[in-house]
TIDOLO-594853 format. One record per residue (C-alpha): z, x, y; residue number from 1. Coordinates in nm, 2 decimals, always signed. Example, Ala and Ser with C-alpha at 12.3 -4.5 7.8 and 13.67 -1.06 7.14 Angstrom:
BEGIN
R     c3     c1     c2 palo
R  +0.78  +1.23  -0.45    1
R  +0.71  +1.37  -0.11    2
% end
This chain:
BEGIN
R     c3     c1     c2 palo
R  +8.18 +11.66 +11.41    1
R  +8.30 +11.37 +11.24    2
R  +8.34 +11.00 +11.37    3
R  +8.60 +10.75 +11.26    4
R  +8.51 +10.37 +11.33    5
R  +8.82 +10.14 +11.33    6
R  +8.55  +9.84 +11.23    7
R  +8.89  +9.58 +11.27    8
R  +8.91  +9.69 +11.58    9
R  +8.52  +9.70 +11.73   10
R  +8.39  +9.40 +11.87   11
R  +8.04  +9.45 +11.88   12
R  +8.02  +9.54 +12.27   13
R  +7.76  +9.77 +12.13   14
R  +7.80 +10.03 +12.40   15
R  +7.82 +10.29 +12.16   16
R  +7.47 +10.24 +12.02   17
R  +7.32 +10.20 +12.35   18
R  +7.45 +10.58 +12.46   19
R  +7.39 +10.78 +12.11   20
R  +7.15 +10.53 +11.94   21
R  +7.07 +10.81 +11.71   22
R  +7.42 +10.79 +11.53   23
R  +7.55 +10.39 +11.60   24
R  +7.33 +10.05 +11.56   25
R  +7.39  +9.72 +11.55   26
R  +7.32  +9.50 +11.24   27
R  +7.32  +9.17 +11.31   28
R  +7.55  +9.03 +11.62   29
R  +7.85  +9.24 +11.51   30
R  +7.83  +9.43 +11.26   31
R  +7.84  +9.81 +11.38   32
R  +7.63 +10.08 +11.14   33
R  +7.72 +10.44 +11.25   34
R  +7.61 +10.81 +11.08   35
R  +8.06 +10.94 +11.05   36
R  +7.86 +11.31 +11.02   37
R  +7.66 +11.33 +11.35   38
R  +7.47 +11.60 +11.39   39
R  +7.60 +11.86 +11.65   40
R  +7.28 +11.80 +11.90   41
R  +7.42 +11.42 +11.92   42
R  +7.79 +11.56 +12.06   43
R  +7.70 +11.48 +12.43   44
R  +7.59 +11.14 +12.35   45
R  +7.87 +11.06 +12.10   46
R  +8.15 +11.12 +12.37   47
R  +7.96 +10.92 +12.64   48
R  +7.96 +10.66 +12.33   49
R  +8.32 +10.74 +12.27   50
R  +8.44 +10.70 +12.63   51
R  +8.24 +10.37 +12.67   52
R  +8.42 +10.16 +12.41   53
R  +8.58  +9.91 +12.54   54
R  +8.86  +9.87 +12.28   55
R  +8.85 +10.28 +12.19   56
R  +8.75 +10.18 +11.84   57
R  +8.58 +10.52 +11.78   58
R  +8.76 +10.85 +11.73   59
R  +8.62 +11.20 +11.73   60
R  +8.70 +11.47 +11.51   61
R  +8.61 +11.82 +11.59   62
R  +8.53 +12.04 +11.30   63
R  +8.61 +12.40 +11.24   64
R  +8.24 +12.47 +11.34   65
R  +8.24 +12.31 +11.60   66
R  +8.54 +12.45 +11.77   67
R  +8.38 +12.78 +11.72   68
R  +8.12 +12.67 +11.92   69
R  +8.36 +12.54 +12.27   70
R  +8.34 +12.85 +12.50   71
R  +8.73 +13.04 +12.56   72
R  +8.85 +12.96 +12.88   73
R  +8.75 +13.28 +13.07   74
R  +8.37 +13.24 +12.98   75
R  +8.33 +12.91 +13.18   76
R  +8.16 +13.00 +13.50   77
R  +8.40 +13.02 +13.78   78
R  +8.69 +13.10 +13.60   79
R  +8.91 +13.42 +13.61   80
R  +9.07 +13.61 +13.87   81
R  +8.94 +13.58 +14.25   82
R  +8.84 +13.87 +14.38   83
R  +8.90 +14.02 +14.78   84
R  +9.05 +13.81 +15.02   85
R  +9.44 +13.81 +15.08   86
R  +9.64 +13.50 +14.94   87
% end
């Protein structure tokens, strides 16, 4: 994954590097450090980060790889035809 900071855009609410402190922190009062090559075990906490900005300053790129890794439709549990019962 791969993470795009619009840095004229942030305003240093620093939610982002209270929910994946691993990949964002704070230098300073507003200046925003981040990782823009996160490592895949950081994905749940990078879109909680990415959801929680205020002014949607972050953007999230999915890779090839990581795409590969999303499960098809008809593998999420619950999903697929209903079985018995009429309509």
């Amino acid at each position: 994954m791969r993470l795009v900071v619009d840095l004229n855009r942030c305003q240093g609410y620093a939610q982002c590097a209270f929910l994946a402190p691993d990949v964002f922190a704070m230098h300073g009062d507003e200046s925003l450090l981040y990782n823009p090559e996160a490592a895949a075990e950081q994905r749940e906490n990078v879109e909680r980060a990415v959801a929680a900005c205020p002014v949607g300053a972050i953007l999230l790129e999915l890779t090839d790889e990581d795409m590969a890794n999303v499960p098809a439709p008809d593998a999420v549990a619950g999903a697929g035809p209903r079985s018995g019962g009429a309509r």
